[in-house]
N, C-alpha and C positions, 0 to 999 in steps of 0.2 A: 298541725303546726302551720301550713300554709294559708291555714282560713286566717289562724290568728295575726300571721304577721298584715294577708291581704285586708284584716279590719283593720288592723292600725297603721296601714299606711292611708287607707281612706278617709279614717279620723283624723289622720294629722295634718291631709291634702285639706279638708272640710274648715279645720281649725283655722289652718293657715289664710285660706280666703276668707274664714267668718275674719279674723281677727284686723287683719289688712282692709279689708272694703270698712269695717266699723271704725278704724281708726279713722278712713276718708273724713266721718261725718263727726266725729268724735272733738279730733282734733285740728280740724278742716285745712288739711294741705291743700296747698295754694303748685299747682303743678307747673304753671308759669313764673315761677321764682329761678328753678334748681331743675337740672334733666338730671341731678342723681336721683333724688327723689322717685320721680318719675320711672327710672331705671330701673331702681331699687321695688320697686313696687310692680312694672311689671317681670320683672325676674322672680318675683317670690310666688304672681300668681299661677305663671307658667310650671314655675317647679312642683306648686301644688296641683296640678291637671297633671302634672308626670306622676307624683304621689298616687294620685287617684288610680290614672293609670294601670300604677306598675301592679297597685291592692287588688283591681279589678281579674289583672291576668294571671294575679294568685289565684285569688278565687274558681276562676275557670281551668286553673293549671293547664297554663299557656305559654308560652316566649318564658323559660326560666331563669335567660340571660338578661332580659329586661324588667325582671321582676328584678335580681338581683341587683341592677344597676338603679333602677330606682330606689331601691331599700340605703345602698350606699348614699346616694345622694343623699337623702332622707337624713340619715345618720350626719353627713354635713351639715345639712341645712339643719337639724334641730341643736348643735352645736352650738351654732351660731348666732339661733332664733332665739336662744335667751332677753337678747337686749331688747329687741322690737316687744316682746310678751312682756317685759317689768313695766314697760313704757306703758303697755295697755294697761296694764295693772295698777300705775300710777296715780290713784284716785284717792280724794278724801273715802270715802267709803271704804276702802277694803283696806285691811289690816296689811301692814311692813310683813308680816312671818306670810304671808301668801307667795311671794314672792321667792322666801327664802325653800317652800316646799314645793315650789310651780318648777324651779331651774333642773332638783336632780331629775325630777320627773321627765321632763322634756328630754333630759341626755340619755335618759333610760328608754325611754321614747322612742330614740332613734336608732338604738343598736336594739335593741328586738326584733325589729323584721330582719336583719340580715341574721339573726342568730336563727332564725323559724324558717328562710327562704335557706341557707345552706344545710339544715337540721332536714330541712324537707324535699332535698334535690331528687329522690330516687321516687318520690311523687311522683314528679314530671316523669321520670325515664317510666315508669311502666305504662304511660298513655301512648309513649312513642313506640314502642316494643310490640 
């Protein structure tokens, strides 16, 4: 369980920077308008290096508490990452129902690794033992 949740926190840290650095070019923010902007974009790509992170120290069953805590955030942040993903989404090309199957995904998304890093806590305890 702990491999699975530390791959989907890696995928969703990966997703999170694919999606943000292509919107840069996509939609060409202008960074000198708005510091939300700006804010906003570095806050989602630090959160995804904590994603990364927190997947990696699954993987090695390491720091349980900071796997946990990233999975939480995680679980936040894909909450919330719905609107920035319809935004990317928002193209003549891709069909309206992508969208409507892209959102439960994503909230499903983020409570998984906290369901796999708590499911898998006694993981960790027997490296420490």
């Amino acid at each position: 369980m702990r491999i699975a949740a530390g791959i989907l926190m890696i995928m969703y840290g990966v997703k999170t920077i694919g999606i943000y650095v292509s919107s840069i070019f996509l939609y060409e923010w202008d960074f000198r308008g708005g510091y939300f902007d700006l804010a906003l974009f570095l806050i989602s790509i630090i959160a995804a290096v904590f994603f990364i992170t927190g997947g990696v120290f699954c993987l090695k069953r390491k720091y349980w508490k900071l796997c946990l805590a990233s999975s939480i955030c995680l679980s936040v942040f894909a909450f919330f990452d719905v609107m920035p993903t319809a935004r990317f989404f928002d193209s003549p090309n891709i069909p309206s129902w992508v969208v409507m199957v892209v959102s439960p995904l994503l909230r499903a998304w983020g409570i998984l690794p906290i369901i796999f890093v708590c499911i898998s806590k006694s993981e960790w305890q027997e490296i420490s033992a």
